[in-house]
C-alpha positions as CSV (number, residue, x, y, z in Angstrom):
1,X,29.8,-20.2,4.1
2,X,28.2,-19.7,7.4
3,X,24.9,-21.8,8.2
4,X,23.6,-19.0,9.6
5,X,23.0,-16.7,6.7
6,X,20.8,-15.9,4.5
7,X,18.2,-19.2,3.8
8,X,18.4,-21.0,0.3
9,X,16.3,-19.3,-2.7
10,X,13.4,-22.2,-1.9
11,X,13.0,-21.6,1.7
12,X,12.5,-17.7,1.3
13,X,10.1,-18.5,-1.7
14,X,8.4,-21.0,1.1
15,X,8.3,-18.2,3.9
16,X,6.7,-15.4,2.4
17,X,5.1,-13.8,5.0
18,X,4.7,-10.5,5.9
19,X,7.0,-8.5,8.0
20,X,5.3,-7.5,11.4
21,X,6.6,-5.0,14.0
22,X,7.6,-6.7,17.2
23,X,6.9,-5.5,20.7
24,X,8.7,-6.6,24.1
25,X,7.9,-8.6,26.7
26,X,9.3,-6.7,29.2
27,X,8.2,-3.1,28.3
28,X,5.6,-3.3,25.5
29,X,7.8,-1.2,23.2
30,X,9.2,-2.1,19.7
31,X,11.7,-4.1,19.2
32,X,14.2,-2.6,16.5
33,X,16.6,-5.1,14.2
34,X,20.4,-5.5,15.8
35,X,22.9,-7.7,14.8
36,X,24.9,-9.5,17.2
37,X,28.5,-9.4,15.4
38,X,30.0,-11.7,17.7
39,X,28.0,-14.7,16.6
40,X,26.7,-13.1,13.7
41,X,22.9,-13.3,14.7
42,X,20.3,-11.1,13.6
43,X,18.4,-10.0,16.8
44,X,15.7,-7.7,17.9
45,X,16.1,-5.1,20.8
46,X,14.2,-2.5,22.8
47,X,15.7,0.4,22.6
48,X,13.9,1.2,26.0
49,X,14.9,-1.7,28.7
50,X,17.9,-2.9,26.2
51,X,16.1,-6.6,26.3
52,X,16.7,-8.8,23.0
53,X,15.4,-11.9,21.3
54,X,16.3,-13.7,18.3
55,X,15.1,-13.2,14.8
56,X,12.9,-16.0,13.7
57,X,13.1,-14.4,10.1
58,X,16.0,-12.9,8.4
59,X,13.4,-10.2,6.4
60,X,13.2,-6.6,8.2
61,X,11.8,-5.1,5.4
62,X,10.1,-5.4,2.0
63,X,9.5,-3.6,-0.7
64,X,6.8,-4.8,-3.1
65,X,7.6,-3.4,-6.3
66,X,5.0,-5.4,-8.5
67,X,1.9,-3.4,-7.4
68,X,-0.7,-1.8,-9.2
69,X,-2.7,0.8,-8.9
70,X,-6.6,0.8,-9.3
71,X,-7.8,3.0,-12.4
72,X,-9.7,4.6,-9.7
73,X,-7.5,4.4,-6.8
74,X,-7.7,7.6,-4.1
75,X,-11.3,8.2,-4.7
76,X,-13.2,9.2,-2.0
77,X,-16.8,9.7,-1.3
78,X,-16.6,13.1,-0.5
79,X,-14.5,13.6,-4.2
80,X,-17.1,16.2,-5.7
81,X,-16.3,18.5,-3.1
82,X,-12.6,18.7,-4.3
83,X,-12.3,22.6,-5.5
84,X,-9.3,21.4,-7.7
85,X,-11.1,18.8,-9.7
86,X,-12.3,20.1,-13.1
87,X,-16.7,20.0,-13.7
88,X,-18.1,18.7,-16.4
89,X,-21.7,19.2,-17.2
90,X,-22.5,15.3,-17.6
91,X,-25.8,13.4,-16.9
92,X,-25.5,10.8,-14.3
93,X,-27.3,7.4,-15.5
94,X,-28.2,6.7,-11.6
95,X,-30.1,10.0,-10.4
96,X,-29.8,12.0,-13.6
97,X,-28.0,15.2,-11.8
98,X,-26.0,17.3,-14.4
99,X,-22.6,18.0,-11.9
100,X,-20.1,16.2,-12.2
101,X,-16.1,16.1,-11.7
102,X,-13.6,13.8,-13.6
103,X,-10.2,12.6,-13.9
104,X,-8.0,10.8,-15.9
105,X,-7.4,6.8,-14.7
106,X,-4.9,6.4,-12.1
107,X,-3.1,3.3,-14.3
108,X,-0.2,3.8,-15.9
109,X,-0.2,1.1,-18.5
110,X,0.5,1.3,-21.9
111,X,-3.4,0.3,-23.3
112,X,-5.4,2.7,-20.5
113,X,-4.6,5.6,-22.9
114,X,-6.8,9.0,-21.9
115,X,-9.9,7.0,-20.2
116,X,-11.5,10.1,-18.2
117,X,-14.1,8.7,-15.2
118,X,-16.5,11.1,-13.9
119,X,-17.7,11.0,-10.4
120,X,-21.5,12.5,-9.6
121,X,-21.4,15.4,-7.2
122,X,-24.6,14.6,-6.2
123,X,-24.5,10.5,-5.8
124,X,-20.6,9.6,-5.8
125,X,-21.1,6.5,-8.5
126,X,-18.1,6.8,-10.8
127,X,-18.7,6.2,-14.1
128,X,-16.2,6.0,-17.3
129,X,-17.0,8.3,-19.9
130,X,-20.5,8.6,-19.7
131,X,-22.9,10.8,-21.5
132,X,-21.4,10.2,-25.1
Protein backbone atom coordinates (compact mmCIF):
# COMPACT_ATOMS: atom_id res chain seq x y z
CA UNK A 1 0.00 0.00 0.00
CA UNK A 2 0.76 3.66 -0.53
CA UNK A 3 2.00 5.71 2.55
CA UNK A 4 -0.02 8.25 1.51
CA UNK A 5 -3.47 7.02 2.19
CA UNK A 6 -5.71 6.84 4.46
CA UNK A 7 -4.02 7.11 8.30
CA UNK A 8 -4.02 3.95 10.57
CA UNK A 9 -7.44 3.34 12.79
CA UNK A 10 -5.38 5.01 15.96
CA UNK A 11 -4.32 8.23 14.29
CA UNK A 12 -7.88 9.09 12.92
CA UNK A 13 -9.31 8.08 16.51
CA UNK A 14 -6.33 10.64 17.73
CA UNK A 15 -7.33 13.54 15.16
CA UNK A 16 -10.84 13.95 15.68
CA UNK A 17 -11.36 17.25 14.92
CA UNK A 18 -13.85 19.01 13.16
CA UNK A 19 -13.94 19.71 9.53
CA UNK A 20 -13.62 23.47 8.75
CA UNK A 21 -14.11 25.22 5.41
CA UNK A 22 -10.95 26.67 4.00
CA UNK A 23 -10.47 30.00 2.44
CA UNK A 24 -7.47 31.19 0.05
CA UNK A 25 -4.83 33.19 0.46
CA UNK A 26 -4.85 34.71 -2.67
CA UNK A 27 -8.58 35.51 -3.23
CA UNK A 28 -10.42 34.97 0.16
CA UNK A 29 -12.74 32.32 -1.54
CA UNK A 30 -13.25 28.64 -0.58
CA UNK A 31 -11.16 26.31 -1.17
CA UNK A 32 -12.99 23.00 -2.57
CA UNK A 33 -11.35 19.29 -2.09
CA UNK A 34 -9.23 18.09 -5.41
CA UNK A 35 -7.22 15.20 -5.78
CA UNK A 36 -4.06 15.40 -7.53
CA UNK A 37 -4.05 11.90 -9.37
CA UNK A 38 -0.63 12.13 -10.50
CA UNK A 39 0.86 11.86 -6.95
CA UNK A 40 -2.18 10.81 -5.53
CA UNK A 41 -2.58 13.82 -3.05
CA UNK A 42 -5.65 15.13 -1.68
CA UNK A 43 -5.49 19.01 -2.24
CA UNK A 44 -7.62 21.99 -1.81
CA UNK A 45 -8.31 24.55 -4.74
CA UNK A 46 -10.14 27.85 -5.48
CA UNK A 47 -12.29 27.50 -7.90
CA UNK A 48 -11.84 31.34 -8.49
CA UNK A 49 -7.86 32.07 -9.05
CA UNK A 50 -7.22 28.09 -9.57
CA UNK A 51 -4.53 28.34 -6.53
CA UNK A 52 -4.11 24.96 -4.37
CA UNK A 53 -2.64 23.74 -1.11
CA UNK A 54 -2.27 20.52 0.53
CA UNK A 55 -4.63 18.79 2.72
CA UNK A 56 -3.39 18.63 6.14
CA UNK A 57 -6.40 16.14 6.88
CA UNK A 58 -7.62 13.43 4.78
CA UNK A 59 -11.59 14.12 6.35
CA UNK A 60 -13.85 16.43 3.90
CA UNK A 61 -16.79 15.50 5.47
CA UNK A 62 -18.50 13.95 8.43
CA UNK A 63 -21.48 12.74 9.24
CA UNK A 64 -22.32 12.21 12.96
CA UNK A 65 -24.84 9.74 13.10
CA UNK A 66 -24.89 9.10 17.02
CA UNK A 67 -26.84 12.32 17.84
CA UNK A 68 -29.72 12.91 19.83
CA UNK A 69 -32.31 14.99 19.91
CA UNK A 70 -33.54 17.11 23.04
CA UNK A 71 -37.12 15.95 24.29
CA UNK A 72 -37.70 19.54 23.65
CA UNK A 73 -35.60 20.41 20.82
CA UNK A 74 -37.09 23.26 18.23
CA UNK A 75 -38.79 25.20 20.81
CA UNK A 76 -38.85 28.61 20.51
CA UNK A 77 -39.87 31.46 22.68
CA UNK A 78 -42.32 32.69 20.56
CA UNK A 79 -43.90 28.75 20.35
CA UNK A 80 -47.50 29.81 21.79
CA UNK A 81 -48.02 31.80 18.86
CA UNK A 82 -47.77 28.69 16.46
CA UNK A 83 -51.53 28.53 14.99
CA UNK A 84 -50.81 24.70 14.27
CA UNK A 85 -49.96 23.77 17.83
CA UNK A 86 -53.01 22.16 19.65
CA UNK A 87 -54.37 24.38 23.26
CA UNK A 88 -54.97 22.95 26.12
CA UNK A 89 -56.63 24.69 28.95
CA UNK A 90 -53.77 23.95 31.58
CA UNK A 91 -52.69 26.03 34.66
CA UNK A 92 -49.17 27.16 34.53
CA UNK A 93 -47.40 26.55 38.06
CA UNK A 94 -45.17 29.98 37.33
CA UNK A 95 -47.89 32.74 36.65
CA UNK A 96 -51.04 30.68 36.82
CA UNK A 97 -52.45 31.65 33.16
CA UNK A 98 -54.87 28.98 31.76
CA UNK A 99 -53.42 28.92 27.76
CA UNK A 100 -51.31 26.74 26.95
CA UNK A 101 -50.00 24.61 23.79
CA UNK A 102 -48.29 21.18 23.90
CA UNK A 103 -46.55 18.56 22.00
CA UNK A 104 -45.41 15.27 22.19
CA UNK A 105 -41.27 14.91 23.19
CA UNK A 106 -39.12 15.23 20.32
CA UNK A 107 -37.07 11.74 21.47
CA UNK A 108 -37.45 8.88 19.74
CA UNK A 109 -36.40 6.30 22.30
CA UNK A 110 -38.00 3.32 23.24
CA UNK A 111 -38.82 4.46 27.25
CA UNK A 112 -40.04 8.29 26.31
CA UNK A 113 -43.40 6.62 25.38
CA UNK A 114 -46.38 9.55 24.88
CA UNK A 115 -44.68 12.29 27.39
CA UNK A 116 -46.85 15.52 26.20
CA UNK A 117 -44.93 19.02 27.46
CA UNK A 118 -46.92 22.05 27.46
CA UNK A 119 -45.54 25.38 26.80
CA UNK A 120 -47.35 28.71 28.60
CA UNK A 121 -48.67 31.10 25.96
CA UNK A 122 -48.33 33.69 28.36
CA UNK A 123 -44.74 32.89 30.04
CA UNK A 124 -42.93 30.31 27.60
CA UNK A 125 -41.76 27.89 30.74
CA UNK A 126 -42.29 24.35 29.33
CA UNK A 127 -43.44 22.13 31.59
CA UNK A 128 -44.13 18.07 31.29
CA UNK A 129 -47.49 17.15 31.98
CA UNK A 130 -48.55 19.57 34.34
CA UNK A 131 -51.97 20.15 35.84
CA UNK A 132 -52.70 16.40 36.62
Amino acid sequence: MSETGTPAPETRKARHEKVAFRFCRECSNMLYPHEDRLNNTLLYRCRTCQATEAASNYCVFRNVLGGSAGETAGVTTDVGSDPTLPRANKACPYCNETEAVFFQSQQRTEDTKMRLFHVCCTCGQIHENYGK
